[in-house]
C-alpha positions as CSV (number, residue, x, y, z in Angstrom):
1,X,-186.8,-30.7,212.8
2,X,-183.1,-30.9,211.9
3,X,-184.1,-29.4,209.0
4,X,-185.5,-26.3,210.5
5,X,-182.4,-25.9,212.9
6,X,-180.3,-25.6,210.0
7,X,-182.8,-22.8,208.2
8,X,-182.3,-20.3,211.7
9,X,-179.0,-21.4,211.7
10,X,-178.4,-20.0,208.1
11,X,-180.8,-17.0,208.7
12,X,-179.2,-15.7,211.7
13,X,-175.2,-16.4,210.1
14,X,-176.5,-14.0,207.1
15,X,-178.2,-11.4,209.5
16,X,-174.9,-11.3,211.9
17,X,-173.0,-10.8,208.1
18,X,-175.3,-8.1,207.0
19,X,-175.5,-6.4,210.7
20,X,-171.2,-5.5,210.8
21,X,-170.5,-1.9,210.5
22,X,-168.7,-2.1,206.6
23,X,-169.8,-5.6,205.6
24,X,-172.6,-6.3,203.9
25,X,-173.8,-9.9,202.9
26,X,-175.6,-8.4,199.7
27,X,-175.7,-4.4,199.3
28,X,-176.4,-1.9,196.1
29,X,-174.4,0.8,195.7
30,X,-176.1,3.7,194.3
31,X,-177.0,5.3,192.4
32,X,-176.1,8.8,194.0
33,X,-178.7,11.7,192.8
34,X,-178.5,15.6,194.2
35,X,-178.7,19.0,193.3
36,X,-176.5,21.4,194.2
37,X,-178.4,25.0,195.0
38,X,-176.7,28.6,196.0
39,X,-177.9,28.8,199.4
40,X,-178.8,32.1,199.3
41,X,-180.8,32.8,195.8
42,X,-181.6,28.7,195.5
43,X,-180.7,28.3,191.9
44,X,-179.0,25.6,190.7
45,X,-175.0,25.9,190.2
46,X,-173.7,24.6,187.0
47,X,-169.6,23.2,187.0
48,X,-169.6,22.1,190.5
49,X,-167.6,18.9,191.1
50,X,-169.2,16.1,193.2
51,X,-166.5,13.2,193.8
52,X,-167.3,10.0,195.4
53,X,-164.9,7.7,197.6
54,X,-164.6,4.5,198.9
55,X,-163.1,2.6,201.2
56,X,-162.6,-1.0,202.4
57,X,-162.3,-1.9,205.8
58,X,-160.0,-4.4,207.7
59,X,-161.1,-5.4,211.1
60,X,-158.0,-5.3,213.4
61,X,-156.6,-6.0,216.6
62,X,-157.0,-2.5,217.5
63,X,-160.3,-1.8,215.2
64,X,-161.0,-1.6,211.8
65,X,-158.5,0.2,209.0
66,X,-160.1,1.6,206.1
67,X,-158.0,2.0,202.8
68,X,-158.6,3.5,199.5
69,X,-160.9,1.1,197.4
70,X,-162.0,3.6,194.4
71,X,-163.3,7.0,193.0
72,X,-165.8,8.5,190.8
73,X,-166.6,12.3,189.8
74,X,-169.3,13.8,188.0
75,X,-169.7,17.9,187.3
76,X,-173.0,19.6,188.0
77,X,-175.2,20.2,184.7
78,X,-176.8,23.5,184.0
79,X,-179.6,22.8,186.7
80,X,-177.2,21.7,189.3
81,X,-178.1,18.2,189.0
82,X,-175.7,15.0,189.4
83,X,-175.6,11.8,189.4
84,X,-172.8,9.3,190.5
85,X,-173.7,5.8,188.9
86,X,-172.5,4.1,192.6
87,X,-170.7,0.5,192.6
88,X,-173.6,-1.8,191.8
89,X,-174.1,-4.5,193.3
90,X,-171.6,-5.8,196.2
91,X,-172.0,-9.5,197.8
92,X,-170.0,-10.2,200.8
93,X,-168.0,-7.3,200.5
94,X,-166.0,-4.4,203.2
95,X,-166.6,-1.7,201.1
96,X,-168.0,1.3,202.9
97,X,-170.8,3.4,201.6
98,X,-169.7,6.3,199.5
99,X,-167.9,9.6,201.5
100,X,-168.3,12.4,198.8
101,X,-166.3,15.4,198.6
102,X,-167.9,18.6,196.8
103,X,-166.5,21.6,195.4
104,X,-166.5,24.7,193.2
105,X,-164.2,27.7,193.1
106,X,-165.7,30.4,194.9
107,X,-168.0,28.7,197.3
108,X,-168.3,26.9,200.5
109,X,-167.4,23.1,199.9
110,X,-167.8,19.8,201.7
111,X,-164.9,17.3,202.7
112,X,-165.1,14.3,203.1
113,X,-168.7,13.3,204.4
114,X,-170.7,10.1,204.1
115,X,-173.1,10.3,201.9
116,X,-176.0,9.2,204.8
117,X,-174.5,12.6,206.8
118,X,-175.1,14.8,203.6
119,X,-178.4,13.7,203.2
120,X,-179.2,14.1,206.9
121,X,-178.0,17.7,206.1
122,X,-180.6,18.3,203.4
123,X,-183.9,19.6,204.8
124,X,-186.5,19.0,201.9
125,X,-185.8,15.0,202.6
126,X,-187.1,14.1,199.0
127,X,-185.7,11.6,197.1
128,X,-183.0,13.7,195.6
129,X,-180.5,15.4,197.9
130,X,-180.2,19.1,197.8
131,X,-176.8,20.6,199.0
132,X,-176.6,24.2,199.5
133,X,-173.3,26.0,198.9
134,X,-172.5,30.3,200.0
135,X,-170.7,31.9,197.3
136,X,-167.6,33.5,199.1
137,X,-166.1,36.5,198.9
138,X,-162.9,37.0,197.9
139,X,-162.0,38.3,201.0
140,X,-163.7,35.3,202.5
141,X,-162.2,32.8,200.5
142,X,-158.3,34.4,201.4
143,X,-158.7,33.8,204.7
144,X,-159.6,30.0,204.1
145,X,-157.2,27.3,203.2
146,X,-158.1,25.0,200.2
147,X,-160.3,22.6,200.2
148,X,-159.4,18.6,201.1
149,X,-157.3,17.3,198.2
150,X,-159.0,14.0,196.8
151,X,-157.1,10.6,198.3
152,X,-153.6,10.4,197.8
153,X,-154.1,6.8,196.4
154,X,-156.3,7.9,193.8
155,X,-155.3,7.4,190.2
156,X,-155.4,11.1,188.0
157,X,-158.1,9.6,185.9
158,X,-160.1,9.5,188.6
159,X,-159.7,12.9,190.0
160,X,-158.7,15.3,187.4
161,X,-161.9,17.4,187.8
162,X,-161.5,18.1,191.7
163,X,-157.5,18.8,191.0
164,X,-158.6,21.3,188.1
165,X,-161.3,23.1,189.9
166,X,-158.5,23.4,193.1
167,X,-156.1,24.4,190.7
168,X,-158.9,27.1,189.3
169,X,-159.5,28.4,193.0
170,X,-155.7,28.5,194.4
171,X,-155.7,31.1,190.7
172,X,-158.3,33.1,192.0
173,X,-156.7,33.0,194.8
174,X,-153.2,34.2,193.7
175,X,-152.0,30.8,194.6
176,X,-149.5,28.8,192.9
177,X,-151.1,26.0,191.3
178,X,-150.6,22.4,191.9
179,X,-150.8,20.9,188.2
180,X,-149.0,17.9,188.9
181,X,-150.7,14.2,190.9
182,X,-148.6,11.5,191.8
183,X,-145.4,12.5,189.4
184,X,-148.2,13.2,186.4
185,X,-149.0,16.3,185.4
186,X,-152.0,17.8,183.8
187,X,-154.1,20.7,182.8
């Protein structure tokens, strides 16, 4: 009997654990698969950068506070596809799913989204998640402002393709270029 109290007792400590928004007792993180389609003809777009974020969160007296944890980008490959190998496995850990950020010079982009709300977006619901993106027009793309730099925190290393890409679309644009992160610059 005693026994048996300490088995529930156990079971319901790890469900309460796994059951906290941004803690998970044990969790696997990725991998993250799409395919990234122009919305309007549906072929796949090659060169479009998909970066991954994630944060930790604190619990506080006034709610939780997230903070930088890491970063990971992949480019699209001639049929659109990506994949972003994820964090693996993650005991006992306050790391939030992934937020992924996507964007390519000359078409519509998406901040900062978690990756449950992009694939809530896609409409085929298969196992891979298609994101549509409308190619702009120039005209269109004037009248927008940039899209959301990559985390401040993040090291170059692990952004250099978003940064080049902006960099490529504030050209376009007839925008000075930023070609500098943190006090490092790049090309």
């Amino acid at each position: 009997m005693r026994k048996t109290i300490l088995v529930a007792i156990l079971i319901f400590f790890i469900l309460s654990l796994t059951s906290c928004h941004g803690f998970a007792f044990i969790r696997k993180d990725g991998p993250y698969e799409g395919k990234v389609i122009d919305a309007e003809t549906g072929l796949p777009i090659e060169g479009v950068v998909v970066l991954g974020v994630w944060y930790r969160e604190h619990p506080g007296p006034g709610g939780a506070v997230s903070e930088y944890y890491d970063a990971m980008e992949t480019i699209t490959d001639k049929g659109g596809d990506f994949k972003i190998k994820g964090l693996g496995l993650l005991v006992m850990s306050n790391v939030l799913p992934m937020d992924v950020l996507i964007f390519k010079a000359g078409y519509t982009h998406y901040g900062l989204m978690t990756w449950k709300a992009l694939k809530e977006l896609d409409e085929t619901k298969g196992n891979e998640v298609i994101i549509p993106l409308k190619k702009l027009t120039m005209e269109d793309r004037k009248k927008l402002s940039g899209p959301p730099s990559p985390p401040h925190k993040a090291a170059l290393k692990k952004v250099i393709l978003m940064l080049r890409e902006i960099d490529k679309n504030d050209r376009e644009r007839g925008l000075p270029t930023r070609g500098v992160w943190k006090g490092e610059k790049y090309e």
